[in-house]
N, C-alpha and C positions, 0 to 999 in steps of 0.2 A: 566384427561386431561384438560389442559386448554386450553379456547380459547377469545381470543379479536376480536372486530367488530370496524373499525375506517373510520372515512369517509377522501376523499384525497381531494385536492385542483390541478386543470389542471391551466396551463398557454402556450398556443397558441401562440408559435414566428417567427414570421417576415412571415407568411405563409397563404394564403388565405385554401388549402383543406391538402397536405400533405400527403393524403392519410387515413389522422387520423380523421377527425374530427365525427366521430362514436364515438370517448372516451367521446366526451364533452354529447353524447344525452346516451351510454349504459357504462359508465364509471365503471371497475372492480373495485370492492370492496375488499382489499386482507384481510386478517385474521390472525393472527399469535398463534401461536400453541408452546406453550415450547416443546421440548423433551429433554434438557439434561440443569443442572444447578450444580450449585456448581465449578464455575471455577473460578480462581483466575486472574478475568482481563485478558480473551482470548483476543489472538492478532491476531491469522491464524488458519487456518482448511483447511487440504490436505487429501482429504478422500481417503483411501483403496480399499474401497469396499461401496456398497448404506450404510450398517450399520456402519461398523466402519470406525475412522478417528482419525488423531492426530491434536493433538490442543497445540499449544505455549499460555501459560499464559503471559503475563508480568513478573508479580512481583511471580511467581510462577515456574511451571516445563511444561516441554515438558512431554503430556500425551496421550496413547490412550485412546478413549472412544469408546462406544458402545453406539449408540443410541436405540435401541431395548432392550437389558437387562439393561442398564442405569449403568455400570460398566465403570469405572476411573482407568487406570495404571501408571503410573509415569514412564517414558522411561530412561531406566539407563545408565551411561555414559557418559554424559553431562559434558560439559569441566569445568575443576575447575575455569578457570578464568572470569567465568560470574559473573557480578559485584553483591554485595551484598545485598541482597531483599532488606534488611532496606533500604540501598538508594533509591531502587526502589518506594518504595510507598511515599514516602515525595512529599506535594505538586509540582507539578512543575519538578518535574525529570523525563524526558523521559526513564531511564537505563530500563534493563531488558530483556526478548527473545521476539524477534520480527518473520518473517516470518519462514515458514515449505512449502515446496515443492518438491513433488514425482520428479527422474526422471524420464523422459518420458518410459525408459525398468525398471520399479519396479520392476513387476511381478517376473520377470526375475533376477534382480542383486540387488536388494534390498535397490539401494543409493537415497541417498534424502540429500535436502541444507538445512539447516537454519542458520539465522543469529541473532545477539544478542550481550548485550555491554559488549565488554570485559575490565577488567580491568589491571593494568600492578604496579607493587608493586612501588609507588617511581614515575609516569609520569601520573595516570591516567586512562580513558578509551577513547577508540575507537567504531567505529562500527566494528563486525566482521562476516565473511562469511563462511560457512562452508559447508565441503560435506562429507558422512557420510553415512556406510550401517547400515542397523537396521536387527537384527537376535535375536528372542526371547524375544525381548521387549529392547534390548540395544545397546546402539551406540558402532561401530566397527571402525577401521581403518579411524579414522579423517583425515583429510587434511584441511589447510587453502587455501579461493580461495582466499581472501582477506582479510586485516587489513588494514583499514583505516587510517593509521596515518599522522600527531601524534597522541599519545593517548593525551590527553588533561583532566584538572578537573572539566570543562563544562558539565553539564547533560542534554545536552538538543540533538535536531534536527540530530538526529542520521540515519533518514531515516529507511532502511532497506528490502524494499521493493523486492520482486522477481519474474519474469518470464521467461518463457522460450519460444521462440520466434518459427514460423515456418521455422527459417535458422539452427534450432537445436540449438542456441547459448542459453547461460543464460546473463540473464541483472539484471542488481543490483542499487538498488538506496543506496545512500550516503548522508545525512543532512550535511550542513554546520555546523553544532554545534553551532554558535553564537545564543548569546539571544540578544545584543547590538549590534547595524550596527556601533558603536562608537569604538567593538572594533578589527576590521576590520586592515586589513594588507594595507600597502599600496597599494598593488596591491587585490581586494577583494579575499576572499579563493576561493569561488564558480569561478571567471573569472581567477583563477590562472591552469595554467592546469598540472603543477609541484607539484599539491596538490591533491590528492583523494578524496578531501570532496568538498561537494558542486556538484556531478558530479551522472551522469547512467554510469554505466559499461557494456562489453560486454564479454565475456566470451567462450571459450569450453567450454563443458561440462567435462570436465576434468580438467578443470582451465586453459588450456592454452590460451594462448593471440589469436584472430583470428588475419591474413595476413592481411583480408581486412577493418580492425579497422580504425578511423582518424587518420592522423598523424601531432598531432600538434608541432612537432621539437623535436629537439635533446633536452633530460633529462628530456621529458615530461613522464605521467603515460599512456601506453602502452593502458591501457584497458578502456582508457576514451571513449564513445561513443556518450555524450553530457554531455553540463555544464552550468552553471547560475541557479545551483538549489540549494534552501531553506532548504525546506524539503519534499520529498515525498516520503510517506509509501505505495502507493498503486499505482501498474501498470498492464496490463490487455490488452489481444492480441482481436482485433473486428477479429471475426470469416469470417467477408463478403470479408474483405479486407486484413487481415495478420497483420495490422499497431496493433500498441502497441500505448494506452492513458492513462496518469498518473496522479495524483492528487498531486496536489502542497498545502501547508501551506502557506499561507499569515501572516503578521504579526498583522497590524492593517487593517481588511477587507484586500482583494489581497488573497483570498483563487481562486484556478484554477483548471479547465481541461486542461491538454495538449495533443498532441500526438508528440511520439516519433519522430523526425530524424535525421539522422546518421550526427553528427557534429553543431546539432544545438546550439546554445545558447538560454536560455531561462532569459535571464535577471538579473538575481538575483546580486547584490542589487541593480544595476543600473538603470533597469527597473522592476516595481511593478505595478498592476493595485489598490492597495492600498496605505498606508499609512508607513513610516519607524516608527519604536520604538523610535530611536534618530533622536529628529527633525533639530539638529543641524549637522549631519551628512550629507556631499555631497560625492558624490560616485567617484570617480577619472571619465575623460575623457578617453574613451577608442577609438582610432582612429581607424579607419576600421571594426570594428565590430558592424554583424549586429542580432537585438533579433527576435528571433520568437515568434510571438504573442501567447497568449491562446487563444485555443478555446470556452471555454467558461471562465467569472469568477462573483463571485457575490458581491452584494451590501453589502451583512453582511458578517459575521463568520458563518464561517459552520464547518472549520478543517476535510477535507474532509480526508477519508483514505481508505481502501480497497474497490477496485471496483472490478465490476463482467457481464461483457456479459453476458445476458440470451440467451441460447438456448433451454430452456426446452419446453413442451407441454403443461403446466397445464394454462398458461397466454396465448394463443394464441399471445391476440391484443400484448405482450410485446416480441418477437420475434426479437431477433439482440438487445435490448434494453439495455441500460447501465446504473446500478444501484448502484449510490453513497453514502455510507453512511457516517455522519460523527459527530465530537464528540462534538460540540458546537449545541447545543439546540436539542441535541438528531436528527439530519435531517435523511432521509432517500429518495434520491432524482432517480425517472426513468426519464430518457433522449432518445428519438427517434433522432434518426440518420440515415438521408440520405449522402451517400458518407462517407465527413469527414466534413459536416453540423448536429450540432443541431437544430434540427427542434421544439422541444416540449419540455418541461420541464412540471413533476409532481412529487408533495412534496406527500410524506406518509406518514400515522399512523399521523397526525396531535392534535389527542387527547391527546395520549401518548409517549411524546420524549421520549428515553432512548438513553444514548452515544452507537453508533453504530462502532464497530472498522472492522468489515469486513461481503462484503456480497460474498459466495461460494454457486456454483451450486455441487449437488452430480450428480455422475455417471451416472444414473438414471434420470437425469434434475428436483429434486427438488432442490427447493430454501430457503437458509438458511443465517441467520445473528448472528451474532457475539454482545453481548452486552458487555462496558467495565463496569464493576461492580465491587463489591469484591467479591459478590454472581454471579459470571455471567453467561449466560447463551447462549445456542442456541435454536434459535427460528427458527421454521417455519414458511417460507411463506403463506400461500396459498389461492386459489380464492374461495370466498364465498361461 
């Protein structure tokens, strides 16, 4: 077994006590612990059961593991049209399988989502959503919830992100796909609501559209449930309150926290707390409409991506606590939250970044993250 000892850095905002200021005089020290390696660029981890869980590679296959006998299966069935590794791994290309999410009756019916870039012979790829029972190690009876299109030759801001909310609905994120705000429609794709990219979707759990969806006019896309988004891969239900908070890409700096609400706009490429790629780029005037702020966003690059409410035991003082990882300088960031107030902010494992692509809680309430590597691995949290 291996383990690491790394000291953290606190930052105390906007708040004289908080109820926190104990972390700054007996501050936890966490540890991390490998228990499973050899992954080809994890992207998600939906666990089964405390030992076993499936894991989406990237540039690789949908697999279970076993954390305990340290055993790798490759889940069979997997749609032919997922775009082709090679693409996958070249600098700069986002393609490849993106999230894996139980639903709620596994146990019981054995269906589960994931999404990942499809491709289409002759137009490209899209992001695509899928639902999916698993029996004996292989996918059964597919159904598309969604396809993103168009498909486009763009590799990039695919999104993909998935939860399922306490209204029983599923929510889906979708990247804008642009790498250039220069090469923008006139009307931007994200503030287009006639488009599926750029946007959170909301969902049955059977794919069908909910009643009480937005309705932003006649030949708009049905399942829109906010728009003015970039790209974000990572979104996540606060346990205290029900609300769902996602992690937005920035371009130049303008990396975000947000929280979800039904009909929001969040800016995108109009409003940025960063920088555009094209500086020559002006964003159309949009009359009437109005952006919702982030709640939180930072000074650098972080490329923030799968978040994870803690509720486990083993962290006491980190209880409700929300833990960001992400893939520019290896971050690894816990946030206290009062309400839908960030109150505190502290950076992790400081000594040793590693690109962090998601952090999940097991059954059990430990805590585990996700490295993207080509060797990658799952690591354990835990307190000194």
């Amino acid at each position: 077994m291996r383990y690491y000892l790394f000291p953290i850095i606190i930052l105390l905002i906007g708040c004289k006590n908080n109820g926190r200021t104990e972390l700054t005089k007996n501050p936890i020290l966490p540890k991390k612990k490998i228990v499973f390696e050899g992954l080809n660029r994890p992207w998600s981890i939906a666990f089964i059961n405390d030992d076993e869980a499936l894991v989406t590679e990237k540039n690789g296959d949908m697999v279970k593991v076993n954390l305990q006998n340290k055993t790798k299966k490759i889940i069979k069935g997997f749609p032919e049209d997922l775009t082709d590794s090679i693409g996958a791994i070249h600098i700069g290309d986002n393609s490849g399988i993106f999230d894996v999410l139980l639903h709620p009756d596994f146990k019981e019916n054995h269906k589960l989502y994931f999404s990942y870039a499809a491709k289409k012979k002759g137009v490209g790829k899209t992001t695509k959503f899928v639902q999916a029972q698993l029996e004996n190690d292989s996918l059964f009876d597919l159904k598309t919830i969604l396809a993103a299109e168009p498909y486009t030759y763009i590799n990039y801001h695919y999104g993909g992100g998935m939860a399922i909310g306490t209204d029983n609905k599923l929510y889906l994120t979708v990247g804008e796909r642009l790498f250039w705000e220069h090469d923008e429609p006139a009307l931007p794709i994200a503030q287009d609501a006639k488009d599926p990219r750029g946007k959170i979707h909301r969902f049955n759990l059977d794919g069908s559209i909910p009643e009480d969806n937005p309705d932003y006019g006649e030949g708009t896309v049905p399942s829109i449930f906010a728009m003015g988004i970039r790209n974000t891969q990572g979104i996540a239900l606060q346990p205290e309150t029900g609300s769902f908070w996602f992690t937005e890409h920035g371009t130049i700096q303008g990396d975000e926290i947000n929280i979800l609400k039904k009909g929001g706009n969040y800016g995108w490429p109009n409003s940025t707390t960063g920088r555009l790629r094209s500086e020559d780029y002006k964003p159309p005037q949009l009359d009437g409409v109005e952006f919702t702020s982030p709640t939180w966003f930072w000074h650098h690059t972080v490329a923030p991506t799968g978040l994870c409410f803690y509720t486990g035991d083993e962290f006491p003082q980190w209880k409700n606590d929300l833990l960001v990882p992400g893939l520019s300088r290896g971050s690894l960031w816990r946030f206290h939250i009062v309400g839908d107030t960030i109150k505190s902010a502290e950076e992790l494992f400081l000594d040793e970044r590693v690109r962090s692509r998601k952090v999940a809680q097991s059954p059990d309430g430990k805590l585990y993250m996700l490295t993207d590597e080509e060797n990658g691995k799952i690591i354990q949290i835990l307190p000194q």
